[in-house]
VMD Tcl script that draws the C-alpha trace (Angstrom):
set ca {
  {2.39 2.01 18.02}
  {-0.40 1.36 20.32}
  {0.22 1.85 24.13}
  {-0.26 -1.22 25.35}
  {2.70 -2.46 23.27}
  {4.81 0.77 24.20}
  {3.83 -0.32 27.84}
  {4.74 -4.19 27.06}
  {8.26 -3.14 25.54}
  {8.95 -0.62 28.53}
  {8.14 -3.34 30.78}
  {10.04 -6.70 28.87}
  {13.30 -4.46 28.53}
  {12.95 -3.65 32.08}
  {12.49 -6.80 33.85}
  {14.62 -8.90 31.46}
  {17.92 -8.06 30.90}
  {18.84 -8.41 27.36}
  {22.23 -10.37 27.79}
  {20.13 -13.01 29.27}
  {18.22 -13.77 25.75}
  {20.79 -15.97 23.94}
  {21.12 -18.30 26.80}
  {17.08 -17.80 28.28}
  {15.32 -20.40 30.01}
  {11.46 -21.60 29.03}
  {9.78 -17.84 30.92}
  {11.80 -15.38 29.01}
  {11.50 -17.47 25.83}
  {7.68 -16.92 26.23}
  {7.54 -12.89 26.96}
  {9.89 -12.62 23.74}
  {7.08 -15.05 21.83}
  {4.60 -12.93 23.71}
  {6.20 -9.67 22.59}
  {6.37 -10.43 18.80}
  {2.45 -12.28 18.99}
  {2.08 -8.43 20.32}
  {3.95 -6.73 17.66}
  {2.17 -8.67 15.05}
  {-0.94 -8.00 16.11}
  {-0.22 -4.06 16.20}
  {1.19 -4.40 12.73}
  {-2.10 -6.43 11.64}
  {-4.13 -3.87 12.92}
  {-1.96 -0.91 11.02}
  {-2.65 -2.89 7.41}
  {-6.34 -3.50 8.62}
  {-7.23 -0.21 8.73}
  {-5.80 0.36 5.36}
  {-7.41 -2.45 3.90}
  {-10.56 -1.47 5.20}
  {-10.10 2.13 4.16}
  {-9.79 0.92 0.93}
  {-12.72 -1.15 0.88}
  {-14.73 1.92 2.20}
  {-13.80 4.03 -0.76}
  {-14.56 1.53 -3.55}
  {-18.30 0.75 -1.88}
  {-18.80 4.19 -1.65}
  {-17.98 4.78 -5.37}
  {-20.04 1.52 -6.36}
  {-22.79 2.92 -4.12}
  {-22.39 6.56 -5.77}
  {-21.98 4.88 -9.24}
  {-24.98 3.06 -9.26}
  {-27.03 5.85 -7.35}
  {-26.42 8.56 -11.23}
  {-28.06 5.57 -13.08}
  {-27.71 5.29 -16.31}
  {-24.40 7.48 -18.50}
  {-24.52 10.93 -18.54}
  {-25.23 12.74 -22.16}
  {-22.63 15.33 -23.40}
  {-25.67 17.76 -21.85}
  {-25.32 16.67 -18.96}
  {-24.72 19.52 -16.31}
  {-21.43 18.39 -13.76}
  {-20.68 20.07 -11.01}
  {-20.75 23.80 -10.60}
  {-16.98 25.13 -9.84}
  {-14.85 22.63 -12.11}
  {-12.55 24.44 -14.44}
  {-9.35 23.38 -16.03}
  {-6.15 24.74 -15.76}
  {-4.98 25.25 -19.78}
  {-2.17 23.85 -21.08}
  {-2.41 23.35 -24.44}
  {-5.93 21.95 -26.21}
  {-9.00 21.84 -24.50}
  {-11.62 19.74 -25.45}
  {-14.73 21.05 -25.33}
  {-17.21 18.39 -25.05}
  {-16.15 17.94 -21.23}
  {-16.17 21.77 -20.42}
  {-19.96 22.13 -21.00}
  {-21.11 24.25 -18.27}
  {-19.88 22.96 -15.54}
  {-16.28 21.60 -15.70}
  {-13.27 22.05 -18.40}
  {-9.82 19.70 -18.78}
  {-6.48 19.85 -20.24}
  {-5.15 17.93 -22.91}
  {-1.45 17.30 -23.62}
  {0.27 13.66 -24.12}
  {-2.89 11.66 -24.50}
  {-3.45 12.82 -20.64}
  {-6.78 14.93 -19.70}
  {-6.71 16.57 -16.23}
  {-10.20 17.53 -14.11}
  {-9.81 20.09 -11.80}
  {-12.10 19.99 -9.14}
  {-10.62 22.42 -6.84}
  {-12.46 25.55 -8.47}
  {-9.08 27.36 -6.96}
  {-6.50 29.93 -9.11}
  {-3.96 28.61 -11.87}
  {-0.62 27.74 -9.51}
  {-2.43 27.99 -6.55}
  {-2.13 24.20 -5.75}
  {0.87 22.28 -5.88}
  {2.50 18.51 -5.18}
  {0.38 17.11 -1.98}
  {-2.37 20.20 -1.79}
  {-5.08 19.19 0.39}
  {-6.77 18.68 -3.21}
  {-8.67 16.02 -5.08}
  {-7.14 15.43 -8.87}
  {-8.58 13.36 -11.19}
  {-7.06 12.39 -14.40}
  {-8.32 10.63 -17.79}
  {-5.43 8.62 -19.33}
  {-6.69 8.60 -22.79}
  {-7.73 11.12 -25.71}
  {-10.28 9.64 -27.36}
  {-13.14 11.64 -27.63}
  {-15.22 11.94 -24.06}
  {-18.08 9.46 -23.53}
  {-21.17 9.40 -21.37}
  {-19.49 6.22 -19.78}
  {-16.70 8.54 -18.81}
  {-18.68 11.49 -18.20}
  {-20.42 9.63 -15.66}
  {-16.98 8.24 -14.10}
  {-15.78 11.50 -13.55}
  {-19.21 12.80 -11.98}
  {-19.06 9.93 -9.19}
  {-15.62 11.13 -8.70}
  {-16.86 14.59 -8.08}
  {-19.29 13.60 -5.77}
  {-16.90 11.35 -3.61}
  {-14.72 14.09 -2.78}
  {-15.51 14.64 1.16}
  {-14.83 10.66 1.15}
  {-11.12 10.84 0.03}
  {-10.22 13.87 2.41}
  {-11.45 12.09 5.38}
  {-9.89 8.92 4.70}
  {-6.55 10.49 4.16}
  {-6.99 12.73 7.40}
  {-7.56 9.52 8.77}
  {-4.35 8.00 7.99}
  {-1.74 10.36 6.82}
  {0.02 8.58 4.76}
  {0.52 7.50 1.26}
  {-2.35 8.72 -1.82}
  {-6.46 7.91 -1.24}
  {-7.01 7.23 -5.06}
  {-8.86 4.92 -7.28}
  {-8.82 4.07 -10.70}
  {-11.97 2.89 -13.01}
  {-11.69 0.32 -15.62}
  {-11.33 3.05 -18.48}
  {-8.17 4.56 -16.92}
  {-9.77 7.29 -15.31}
  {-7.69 8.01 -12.02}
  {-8.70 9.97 -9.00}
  {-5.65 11.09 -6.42}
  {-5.91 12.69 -3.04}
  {-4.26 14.73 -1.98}
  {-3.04 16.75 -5.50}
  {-0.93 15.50 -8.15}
  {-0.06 17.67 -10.43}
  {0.10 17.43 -14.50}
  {4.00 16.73 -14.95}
  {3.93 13.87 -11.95}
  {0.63 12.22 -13.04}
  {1.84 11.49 -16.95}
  {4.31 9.08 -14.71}
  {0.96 6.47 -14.62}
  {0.58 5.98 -17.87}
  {-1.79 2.95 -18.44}
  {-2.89 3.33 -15.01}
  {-4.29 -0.54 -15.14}
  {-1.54 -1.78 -15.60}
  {0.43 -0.60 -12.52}
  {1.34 -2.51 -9.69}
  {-1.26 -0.96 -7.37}
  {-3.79 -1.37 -10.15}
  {-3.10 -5.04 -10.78}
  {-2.77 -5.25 -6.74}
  {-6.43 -6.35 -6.65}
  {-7.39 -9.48 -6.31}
  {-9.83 -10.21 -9.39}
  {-10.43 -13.86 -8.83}
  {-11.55 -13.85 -5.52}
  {-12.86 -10.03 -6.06}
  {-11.61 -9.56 -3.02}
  {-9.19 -6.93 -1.39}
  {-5.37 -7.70 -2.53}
  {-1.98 -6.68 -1.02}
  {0.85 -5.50 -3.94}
  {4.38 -6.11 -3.27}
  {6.63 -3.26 -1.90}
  {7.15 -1.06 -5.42}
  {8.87 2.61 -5.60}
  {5.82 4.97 -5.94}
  {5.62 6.51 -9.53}
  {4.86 9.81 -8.84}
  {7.56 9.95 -5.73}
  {6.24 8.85 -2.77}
  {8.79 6.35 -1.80}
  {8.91 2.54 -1.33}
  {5.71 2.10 -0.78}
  {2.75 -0.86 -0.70}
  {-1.24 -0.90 -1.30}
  {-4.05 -2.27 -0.81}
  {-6.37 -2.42 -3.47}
  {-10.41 -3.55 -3.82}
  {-11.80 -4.61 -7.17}
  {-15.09 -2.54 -7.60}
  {-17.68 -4.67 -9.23}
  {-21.45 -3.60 -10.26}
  {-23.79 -5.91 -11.41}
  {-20.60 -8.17 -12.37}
  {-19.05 -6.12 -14.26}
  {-15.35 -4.28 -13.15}
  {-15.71 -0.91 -12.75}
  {-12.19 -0.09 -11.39}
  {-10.10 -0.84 -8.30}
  {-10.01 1.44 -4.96}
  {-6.76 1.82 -3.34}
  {-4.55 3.34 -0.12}
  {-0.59 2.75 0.48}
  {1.19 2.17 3.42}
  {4.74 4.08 3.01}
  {7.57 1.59 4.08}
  {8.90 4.97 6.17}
  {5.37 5.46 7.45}
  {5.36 1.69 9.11}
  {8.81 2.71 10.17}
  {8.27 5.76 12.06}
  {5.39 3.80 13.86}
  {6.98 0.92 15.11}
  {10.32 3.08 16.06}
  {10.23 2.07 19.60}
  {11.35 -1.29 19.21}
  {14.92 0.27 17.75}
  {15.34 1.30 21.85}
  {16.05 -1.90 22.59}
  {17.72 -4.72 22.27}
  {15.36 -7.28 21.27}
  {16.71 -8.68 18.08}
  {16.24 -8.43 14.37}
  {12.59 -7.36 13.18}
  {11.69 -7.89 9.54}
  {8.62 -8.42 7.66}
  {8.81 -10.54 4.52}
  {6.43 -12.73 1.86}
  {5.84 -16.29 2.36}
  {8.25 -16.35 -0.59}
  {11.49 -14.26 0.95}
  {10.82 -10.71 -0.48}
  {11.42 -7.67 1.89}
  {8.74 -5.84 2.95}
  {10.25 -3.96 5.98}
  {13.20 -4.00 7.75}
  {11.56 -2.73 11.19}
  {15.10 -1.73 12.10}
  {15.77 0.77 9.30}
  {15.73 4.27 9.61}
  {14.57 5.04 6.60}
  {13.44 2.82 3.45}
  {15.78 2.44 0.80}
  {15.21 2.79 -2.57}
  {14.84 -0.46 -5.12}
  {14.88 -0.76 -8.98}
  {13.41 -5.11 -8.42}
  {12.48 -6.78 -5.00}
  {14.59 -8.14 -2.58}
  {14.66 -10.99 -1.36}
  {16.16 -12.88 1.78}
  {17.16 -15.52 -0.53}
  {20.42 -16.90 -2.88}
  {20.40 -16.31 -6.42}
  {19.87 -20.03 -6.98}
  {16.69 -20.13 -5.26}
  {15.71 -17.26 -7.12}
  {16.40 -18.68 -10.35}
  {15.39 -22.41 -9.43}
  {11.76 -20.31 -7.91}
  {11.32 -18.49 -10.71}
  {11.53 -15.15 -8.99}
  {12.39 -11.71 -10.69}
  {13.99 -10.11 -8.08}
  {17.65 -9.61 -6.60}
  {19.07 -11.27 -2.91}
  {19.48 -9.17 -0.16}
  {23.49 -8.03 0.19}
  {23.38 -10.01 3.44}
  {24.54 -13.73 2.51}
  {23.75 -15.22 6.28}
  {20.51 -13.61 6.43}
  {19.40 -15.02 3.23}
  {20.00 -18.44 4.75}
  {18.39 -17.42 8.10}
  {14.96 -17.24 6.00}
  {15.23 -19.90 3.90}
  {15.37 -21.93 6.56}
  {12.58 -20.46 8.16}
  {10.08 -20.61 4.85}
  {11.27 -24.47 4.73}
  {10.20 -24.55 8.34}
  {7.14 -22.64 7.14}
  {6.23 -25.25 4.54}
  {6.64 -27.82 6.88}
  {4.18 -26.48 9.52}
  {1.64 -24.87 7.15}
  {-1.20 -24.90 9.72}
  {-0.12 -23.18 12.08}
  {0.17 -19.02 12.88}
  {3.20 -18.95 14.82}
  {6.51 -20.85 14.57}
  {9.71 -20.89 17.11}
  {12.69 -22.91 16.94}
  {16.35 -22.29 17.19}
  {18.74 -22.35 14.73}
  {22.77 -23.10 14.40}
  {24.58 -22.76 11.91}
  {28.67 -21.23 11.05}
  {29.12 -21.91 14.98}
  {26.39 -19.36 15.75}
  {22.86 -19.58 17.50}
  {20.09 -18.41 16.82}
  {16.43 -18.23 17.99}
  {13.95 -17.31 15.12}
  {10.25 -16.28 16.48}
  {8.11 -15.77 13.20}
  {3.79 -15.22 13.52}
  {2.04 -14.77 10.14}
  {0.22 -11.32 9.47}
  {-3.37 -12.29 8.89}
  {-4.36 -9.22 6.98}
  {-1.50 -9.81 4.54}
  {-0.25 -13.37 4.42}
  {3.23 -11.92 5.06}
  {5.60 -12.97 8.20}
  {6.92 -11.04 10.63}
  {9.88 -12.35 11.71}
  {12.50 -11.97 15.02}
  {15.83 -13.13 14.95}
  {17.36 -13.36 18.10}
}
mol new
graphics top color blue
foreach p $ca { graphics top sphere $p radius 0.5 }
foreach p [lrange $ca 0 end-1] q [lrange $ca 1 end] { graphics top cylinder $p $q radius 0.2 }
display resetview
């Protein structure tokens, strides 16, 4: 969290006592409004640098891509220091002189870490790249996999950068590149790699940068969700560039606001699903999305998900996405809300990097 909200909490818990908040007149009202404009912002700028991350690594491979020119030949020399770690079958038009790969499941792995056999493990500081498919090797794929090579410095320092989650992207012909190391038995988890949620993340109309919806990570990273930018050269798709945000990563930053009494924090879609529960410890784990809504207005949406397990809260946001739908145009919405004999005041500003709503229940 950045200081100046730190500071901002310190100061609002401070000067206001919290018993005051159910029954506050118009100036505490406004700090709390202030407070979660501030949060939002903080969280906006969290996602930003994700998102931009993200865009980063897929110009660079575009850039990198188009720099080799045309597909490398089966002569083609790689990059010095590539080996393979053997498993079973090894397939030697890929090995030629420069780099070799593994072959077991219809899953090829390409070491690039020119380090001894066990020497790496789940998370190494260590770039692996993967081909989901064994067909024989093409130059198309040659050349995918010697962009990748020459992009490694990029996915280090973007990962140093934010510490959390995978750096990774994955090209049209479900070659997959993973930072830091995945190894064999974890990666045969993303089969058909384009069809994943981070994959399909993208958004391909618009060839623009996409959001997913929260999803458990397939090779064990948690509830997690990503940001992912459709690569395009000379119109055609050559993959999609992504980076996650852990659900326990956004909750270890925004911690502070657990200190005090300030209400309810969540994050949801403009259509009810849990993103974050800013008040959680830790994420828990999901088999479908949740949302804050009844199983009727699943159903009668259209939605494949499950509610949350807490009835009055799935009212408390229905209400607020009618509200929502009501006053489309605008960022921020406050108003109070009664209902079973209780009050409530519901401050809600819309993330702009996401489209999603962070929400305070008072």
């Amino acid at each position: 969290m950045k200081t100046s909200l730190r500071l901002f909490i310190t100061l609002f818990a401070g000067v206001l006592p919290v018993a005051t908040f159910a029954n506050s007149g118009t100036q505490v009202e406004y700090l709390q409004q202030t407070f979660v404009s501030e949060l939002a912002n903080n969280i906006d700028a969290k996602f930003d640098q994700v998102a931009n991350s993200a865009t980063s690594l897929g110009r660079t491979y575009i850039k990198s891509y188009q720099t080799l020119g045309g597909s490398l030949g089966s002569g083609s020399s790689l990059y010095v220091g590539q080996y393979v770690k053997h498993h079973s079958n090894q397939d030697s038009s890929l090995s030629h002189g420069a780099f070799s790969q593994q072959l077991r499941q219809g899953l090829r792995q390409i070491d690039f870490s020119n380090t001894p056999k066990g020497s790496v493990s789940y998370r190494s500081p260590v770039l692996s790249s993967y081909i989901y498919s064994d067909d024989s090797i093409t130059p198309l794929l040659r050349k995918q996999v010697s962009t990748i090579a020459k992009m490694q410095p990029a996915f280090s320092a973007l990962y140093t950068t934010l510490n959390d989650g995978w750096v990774y992207l994955t090209t049209s012909d479900n070659v997959m590149a993973i930072y830091p190391y995945v190894p064999f038995d974890e990666a045969l988890a993303n089969k058909n790699p384009t069809q994943t949620p981070f994959y399909q993340a993208a958004n391909f109309k618009d060839r623009k940068l996409g959001w997913s919806d929260p999803y458990m990570d397939l090779v064990g990273g948690g509830l997690m969700v990503t940001a992912s930018y459709p690569m395009y050269s000379k119109g055609h798709l050559l993959g999609v560039a992504s980076v996650d945000v852990t659900i326990n990563h956004l909750l270890r930053t925004f911690k502070d606001i657990r200190s005090f009494d300030l209400g309810r924090f969540l994050i949801v879609s403009d259509k009810g699903m849990k993103i974050a529960d800013l008040g959680s410890h830790i994420a828990e784990s999901i088999n479908k999305p949740i949302y804050y809504r009844s199983a009727k207005a699943l159903f009668n949406a259209n939605l494949d998900g499950q509610p949350s397990s807490e009835p009055s809260m799935n009212s408390t946001i229905e209400s607020l996405l009618s509200y929502v739908r009501e006053n489309p145009q605008q960022r921020e919405w406050h108003f109070t809300l009664s209902k079973d004999q209780q009050r409530h005041t519901l401050n809600a500003v819309k993330l702009t990097s996401t489209g999603w709503i962070l929400v305070n229940i008072i």
